[in-house]
C-alpha positions, 0 to 999 in steps of 0.5 A: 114857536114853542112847538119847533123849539121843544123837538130841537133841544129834545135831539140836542140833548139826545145827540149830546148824550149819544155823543157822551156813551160814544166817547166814554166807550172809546176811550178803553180802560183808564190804567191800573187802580192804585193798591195800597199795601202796607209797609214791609214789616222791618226784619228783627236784629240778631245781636251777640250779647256778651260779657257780665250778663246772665245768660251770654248767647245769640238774641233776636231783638225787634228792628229799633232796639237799643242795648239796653233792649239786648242785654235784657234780652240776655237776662239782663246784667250781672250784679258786678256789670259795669253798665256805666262803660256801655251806652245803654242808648245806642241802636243795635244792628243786626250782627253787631256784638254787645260786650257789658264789662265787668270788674275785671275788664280794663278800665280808664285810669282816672286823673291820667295826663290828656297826652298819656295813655292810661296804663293797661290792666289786661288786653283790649279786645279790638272787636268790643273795645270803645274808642276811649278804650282803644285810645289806652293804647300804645301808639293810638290817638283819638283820631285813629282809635275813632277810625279803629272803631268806624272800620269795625262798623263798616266792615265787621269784626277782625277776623284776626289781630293782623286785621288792623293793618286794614286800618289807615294809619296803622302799618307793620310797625304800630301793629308789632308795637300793639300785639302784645296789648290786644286780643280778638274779644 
């Protein structure tokens, strides 16, 4: 018996391996093999650094900087800046333009009624200015200081002072009542 059973599974195990060779040939190629490719290297920010800083200008920083990271890059900043009135921790973005005040730059009035704006010790550049800043002027609230500020973010700096009428909330009137209080800076 062991002589018949021998032959039998020796072309069992044949015709199972034929079979076997048979479909792995058929079957074609399997797909594309997977590629791993690192990750695309983020583009540095050209930021425009201005104000009391030693050498104001053009400055390419690495993608993730913050100011602080600008405003060494312009040399770093002058002895009288005002780094306080900056947030020195805020993320840079490509375009984006830092403005370090120095003593001369108009500053919050302190112990001001909430309700009143605080007076104006020289125009405010409606293309650097802080909300807290904007809101020193006439007419303007938080609300619409906050939206001042997010339109700039969104859209750029103004081109022109008559660029706030692109701003909801601020018409003909309210820009004739703000004119003489800002500049472009």
């Amino acid at each position: 018996m062991l002589q018949r059973v021998g032959p039998f599974l020796g072309g069992l195990f044949g015709g199972l391996l034929s079979a076997a060779v048979i479909l792995l040939v058929a079957a074609g190629p399997r797909g594309e093999p997977i590629r791993l490719e690192p990750p695309p290297t983020p583009e540095p920010a050209r930021v425009h650094v201005a104000g009391a800083v030693l050498h104001p200008g053009v400055y390419e920083v690495p993608a993730g900087s913050i100011v602080a990271d600008a405003v060494q890059a312009a040399g770093g900043p002058l002895p009288q800046a005002q780094t306080d009135r900056l947030n020195l921790a805020e993320p840079v973005r490509d375009g984006q333009r830092v403005y370090l005040p120095g003593p001369e730059s108009p500053s919050p009035t302190v112990g001001a009624a909430p309700d009143a704006p605080a007076p104006l010790a020289g125009a405010v550049g409606i293309n650097s200015a802080t909300a807290p800043e904007l809101e020193r002027l006439p007419g303007i609230g938080p609300a619409l200081a906050e939206a001042i500020v997010e339109y700039r973010e969104t859209h750029g700096f103004f081109q022109s002072l008559d660029g706030l009428l692109d701003v909801p909330g601020i018409g003909p009137a309210k820009m004739d009542l703000l004119r003489e209080w800002i500049t472009l800076e």
